[in-house]
SENUZA-264470 format. One record per residue (C-alpha): y, z, x. Coordinates in Angstrom, 3 decimals, padded with zeros to 6 digits. Example, Ala and Ser with C-alpha at 12.3 -4.5 7.8 and 13.67 -1.06 7.14 Angstrom:
<site y="-004.500" z="007.800" x="012.300"/>
<site y="-001.060" z="007.140" x="013.670"/>
***
This chain:
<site y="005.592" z="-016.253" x="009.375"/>
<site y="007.499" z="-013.757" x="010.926"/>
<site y="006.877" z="-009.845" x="011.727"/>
<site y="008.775" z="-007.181" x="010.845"/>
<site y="007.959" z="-004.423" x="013.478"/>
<site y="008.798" z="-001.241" x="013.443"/>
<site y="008.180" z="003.373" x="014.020"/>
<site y="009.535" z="005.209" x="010.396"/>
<site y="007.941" z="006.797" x="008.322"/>
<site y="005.993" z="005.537" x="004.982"/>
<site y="008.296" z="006.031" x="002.278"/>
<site y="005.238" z="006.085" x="-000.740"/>
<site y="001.654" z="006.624" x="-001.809"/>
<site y="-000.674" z="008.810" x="-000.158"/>
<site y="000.550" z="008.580" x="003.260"/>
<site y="004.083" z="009.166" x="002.402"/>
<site y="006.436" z="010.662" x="005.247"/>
<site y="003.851" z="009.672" x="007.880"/>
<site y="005.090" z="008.165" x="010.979"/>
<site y="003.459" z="005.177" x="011.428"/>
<site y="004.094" z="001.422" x="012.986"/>
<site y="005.164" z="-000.623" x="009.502"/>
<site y="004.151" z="-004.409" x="009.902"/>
<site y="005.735" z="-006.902" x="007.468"/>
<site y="005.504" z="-010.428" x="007.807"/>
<site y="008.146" z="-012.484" x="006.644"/>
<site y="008.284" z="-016.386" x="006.356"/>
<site y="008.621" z="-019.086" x="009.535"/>
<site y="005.885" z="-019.421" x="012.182"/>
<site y="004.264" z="-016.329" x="013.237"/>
<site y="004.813" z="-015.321" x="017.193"/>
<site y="000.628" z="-013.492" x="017.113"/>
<site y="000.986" z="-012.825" x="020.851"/>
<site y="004.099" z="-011.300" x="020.649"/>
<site y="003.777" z="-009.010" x="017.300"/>
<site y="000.510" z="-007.605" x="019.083"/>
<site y="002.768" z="-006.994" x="022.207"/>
<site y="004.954" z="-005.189" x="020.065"/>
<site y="002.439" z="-003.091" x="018.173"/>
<site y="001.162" z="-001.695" x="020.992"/>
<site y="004.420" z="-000.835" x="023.001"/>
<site y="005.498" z="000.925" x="019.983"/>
<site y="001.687" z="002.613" x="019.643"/>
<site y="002.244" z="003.874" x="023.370"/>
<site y="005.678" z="004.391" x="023.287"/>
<site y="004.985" z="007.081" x="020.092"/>
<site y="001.586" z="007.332" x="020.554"/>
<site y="001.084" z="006.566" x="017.598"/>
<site y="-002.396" z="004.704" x="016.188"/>
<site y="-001.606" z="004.258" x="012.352"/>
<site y="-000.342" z="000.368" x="011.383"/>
<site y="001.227" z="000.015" x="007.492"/>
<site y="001.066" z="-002.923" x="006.686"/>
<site y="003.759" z="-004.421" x="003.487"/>
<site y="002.206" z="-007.261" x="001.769"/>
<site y="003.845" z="-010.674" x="001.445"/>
<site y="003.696" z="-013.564" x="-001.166"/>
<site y="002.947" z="-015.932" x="001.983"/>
<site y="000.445" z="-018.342" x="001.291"/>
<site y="-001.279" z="-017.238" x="004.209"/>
<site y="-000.346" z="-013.589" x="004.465"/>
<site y="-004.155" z="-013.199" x="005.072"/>
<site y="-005.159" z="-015.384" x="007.646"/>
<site y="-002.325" z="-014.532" x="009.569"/>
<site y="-003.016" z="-010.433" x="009.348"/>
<site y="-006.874" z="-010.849" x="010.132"/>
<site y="-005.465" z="-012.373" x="013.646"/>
<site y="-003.306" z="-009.692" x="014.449"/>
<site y="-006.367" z="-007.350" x="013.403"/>
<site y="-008.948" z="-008.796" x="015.185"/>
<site y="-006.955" z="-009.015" x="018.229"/>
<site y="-006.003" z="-005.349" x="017.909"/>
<site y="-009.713" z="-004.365" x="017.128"/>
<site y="-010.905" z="-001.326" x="016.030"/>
<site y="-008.171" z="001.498" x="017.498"/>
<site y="-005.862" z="001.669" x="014.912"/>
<site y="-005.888" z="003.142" x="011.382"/>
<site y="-004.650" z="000.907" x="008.689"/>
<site y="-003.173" z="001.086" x="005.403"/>
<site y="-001.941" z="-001.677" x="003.547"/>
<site y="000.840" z="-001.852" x="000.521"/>
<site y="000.165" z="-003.957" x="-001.777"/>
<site y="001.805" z="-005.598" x="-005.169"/>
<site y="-001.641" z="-006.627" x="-006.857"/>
<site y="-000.642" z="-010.378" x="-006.440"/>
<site y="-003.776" z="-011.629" x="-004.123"/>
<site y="-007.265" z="-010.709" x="-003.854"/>
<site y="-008.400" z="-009.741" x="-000.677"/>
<site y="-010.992" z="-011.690" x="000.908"/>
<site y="-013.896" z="-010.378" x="003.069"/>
<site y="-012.642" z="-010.423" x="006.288"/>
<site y="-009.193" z="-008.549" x="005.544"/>
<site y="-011.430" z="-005.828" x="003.329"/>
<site y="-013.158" z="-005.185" x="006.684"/>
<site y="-010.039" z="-004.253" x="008.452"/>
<site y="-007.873" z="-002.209" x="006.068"/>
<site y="-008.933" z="001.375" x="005.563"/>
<site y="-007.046" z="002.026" x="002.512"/>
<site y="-005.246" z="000.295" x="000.159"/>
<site y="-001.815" z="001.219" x="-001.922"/>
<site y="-001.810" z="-000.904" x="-004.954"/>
<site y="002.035" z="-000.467" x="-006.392"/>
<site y="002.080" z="-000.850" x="-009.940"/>
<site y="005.381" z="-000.744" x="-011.681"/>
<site y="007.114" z="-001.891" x="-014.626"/>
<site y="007.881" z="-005.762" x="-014.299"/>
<site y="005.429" z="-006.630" x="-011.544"/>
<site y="003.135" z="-009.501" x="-012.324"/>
<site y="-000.049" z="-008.095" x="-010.987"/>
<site y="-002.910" z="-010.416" x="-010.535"/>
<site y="-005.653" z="-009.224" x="-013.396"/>
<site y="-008.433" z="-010.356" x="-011.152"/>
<site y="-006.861" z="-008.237" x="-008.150"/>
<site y="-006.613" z="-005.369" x="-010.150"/>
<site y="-010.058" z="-005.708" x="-010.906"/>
<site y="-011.127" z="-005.919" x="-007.612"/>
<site y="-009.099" z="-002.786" x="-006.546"/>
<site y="-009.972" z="-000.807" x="-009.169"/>
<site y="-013.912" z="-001.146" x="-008.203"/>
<site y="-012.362" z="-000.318" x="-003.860"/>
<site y="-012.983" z="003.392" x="-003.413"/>
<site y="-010.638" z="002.363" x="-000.248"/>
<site y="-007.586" z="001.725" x="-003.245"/>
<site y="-004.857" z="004.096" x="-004.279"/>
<site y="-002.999" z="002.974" x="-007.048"/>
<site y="000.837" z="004.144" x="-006.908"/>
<site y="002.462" z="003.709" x="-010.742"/>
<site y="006.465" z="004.119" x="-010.751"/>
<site y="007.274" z="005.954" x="-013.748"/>
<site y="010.888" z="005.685" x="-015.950"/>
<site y="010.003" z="008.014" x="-018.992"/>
<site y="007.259" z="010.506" x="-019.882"/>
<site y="005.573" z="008.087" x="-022.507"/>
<site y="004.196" z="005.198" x="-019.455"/>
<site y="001.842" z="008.409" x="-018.352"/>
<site y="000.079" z="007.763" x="-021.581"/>
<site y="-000.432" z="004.086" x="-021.118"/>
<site y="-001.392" z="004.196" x="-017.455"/>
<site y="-004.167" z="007.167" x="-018.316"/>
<site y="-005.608" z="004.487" x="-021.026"/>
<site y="-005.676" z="001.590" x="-017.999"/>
<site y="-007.171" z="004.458" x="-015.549"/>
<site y="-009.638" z="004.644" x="-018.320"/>
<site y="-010.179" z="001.059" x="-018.958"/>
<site y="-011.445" z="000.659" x="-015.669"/>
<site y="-013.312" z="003.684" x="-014.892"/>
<site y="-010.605" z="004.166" x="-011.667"/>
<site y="-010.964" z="007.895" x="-010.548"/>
<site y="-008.403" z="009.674" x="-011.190"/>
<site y="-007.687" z="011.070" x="-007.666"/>
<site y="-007.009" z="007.544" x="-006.836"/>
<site y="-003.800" z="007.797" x="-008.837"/>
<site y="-000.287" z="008.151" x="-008.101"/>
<site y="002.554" z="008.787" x="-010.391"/>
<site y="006.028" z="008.036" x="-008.648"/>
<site y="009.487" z="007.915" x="-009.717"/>
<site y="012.827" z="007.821" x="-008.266"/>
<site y="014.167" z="010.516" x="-010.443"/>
<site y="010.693" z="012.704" x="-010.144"/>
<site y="012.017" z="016.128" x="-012.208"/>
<site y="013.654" z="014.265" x="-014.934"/>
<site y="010.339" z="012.530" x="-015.990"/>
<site y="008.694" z="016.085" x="-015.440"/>
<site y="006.049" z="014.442" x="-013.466"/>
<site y="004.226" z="017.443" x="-011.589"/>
<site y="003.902" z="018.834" x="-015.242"/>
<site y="002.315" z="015.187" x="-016.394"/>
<site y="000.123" z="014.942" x="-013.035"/>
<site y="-001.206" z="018.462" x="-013.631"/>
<site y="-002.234" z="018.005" x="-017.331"/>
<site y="-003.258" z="014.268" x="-016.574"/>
<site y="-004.901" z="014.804" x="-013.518"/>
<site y="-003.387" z="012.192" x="-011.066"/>
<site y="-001.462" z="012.800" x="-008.090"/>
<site y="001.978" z="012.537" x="-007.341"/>
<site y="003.908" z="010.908" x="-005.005"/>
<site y="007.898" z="011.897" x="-004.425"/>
<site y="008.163" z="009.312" x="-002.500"/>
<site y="011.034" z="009.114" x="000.629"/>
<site y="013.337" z="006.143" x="-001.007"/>
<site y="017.351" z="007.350" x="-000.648"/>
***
């Protein structure tokens, strides 16, 4: 499993356009030693102390982040991205300080992960909306599982065609331009 290491800035959710050192591991055999090296060069290069973190479909995407974690320890902030496909176990919930939980219109979420964010005060859900009518059906799901609503993000591409700071002011959610060209 390899890392993808690199300074820009988060392009979406609550942390969007904030510089920060974006970790994504890939497939092939992970280098741990060297991915920490590079985390911190970059941290002291920038001086920068915020790691986002893009999930993966790996089999063990986990494992493989709780090393680079635990041999990082406690001086960064971290936020990870995820695509509601895996449930996070214990030891990864310890590490992550908040969690982006992209919804959008033909991911297939894991029900039991969505679950399991929706009862993390630490999760953010980001929805990526096409037309006005989704708003409708995502406020039903916010319902559904009692997810507060401050914990929600409506994002789209095209974000004044939807009219989505009208829909996030009568809704209540937040919204998210996002930074995607």
């Amino acid at each position: 499993m390899k890392a993808k290491i690199e300074y820009d800035l988060i392009k979406e959710g609550i942390s969007a356009g904030r510089p920060a050192i974006i970790v994504t591991l890939g497939k092939g055999k992970l280098n741990l030693n060297e991915s920490i090296k590079k985390i911190r060069e970059i941290s002291e290069e920038k001086n920068c102390k915020f790691i986002f973190i893009d999930e993966t479909d790996s089999e063990n995407f986990q494992l493989h982040l709780i090393k680079i974690l635990v041999n990082l320890g406690d001086e960064f902030e971290t936020e990870l991205l995820t695509d509601c496909t895996l449930v996070p176990n214990y030891n990864l919930r310890a590490y992550i300080k908040r969690w982006i939980v992209r919804i959008y219109k033909d991911n297939k979420f894991s029900r039991e992960a969505f679950i399991s964010f929706a009862n993390n005060e630490k999760a953010y859900f980001v929805f990526e909306i096409k037309r006005n009518i989704q708003a409708d059906g995502i406020e039903s799901t916010v319902n559904e599982y009692n997810i507060n609503k401050e914990r929600v993000i409506l994002f789209s591409e095209s974000v004044m065609a939807c009219n989505l700071p009208k829909i996030c002011l009568k809704k209540g959610f937040r919204l998210s331009r996002g930074l995607n060209e």
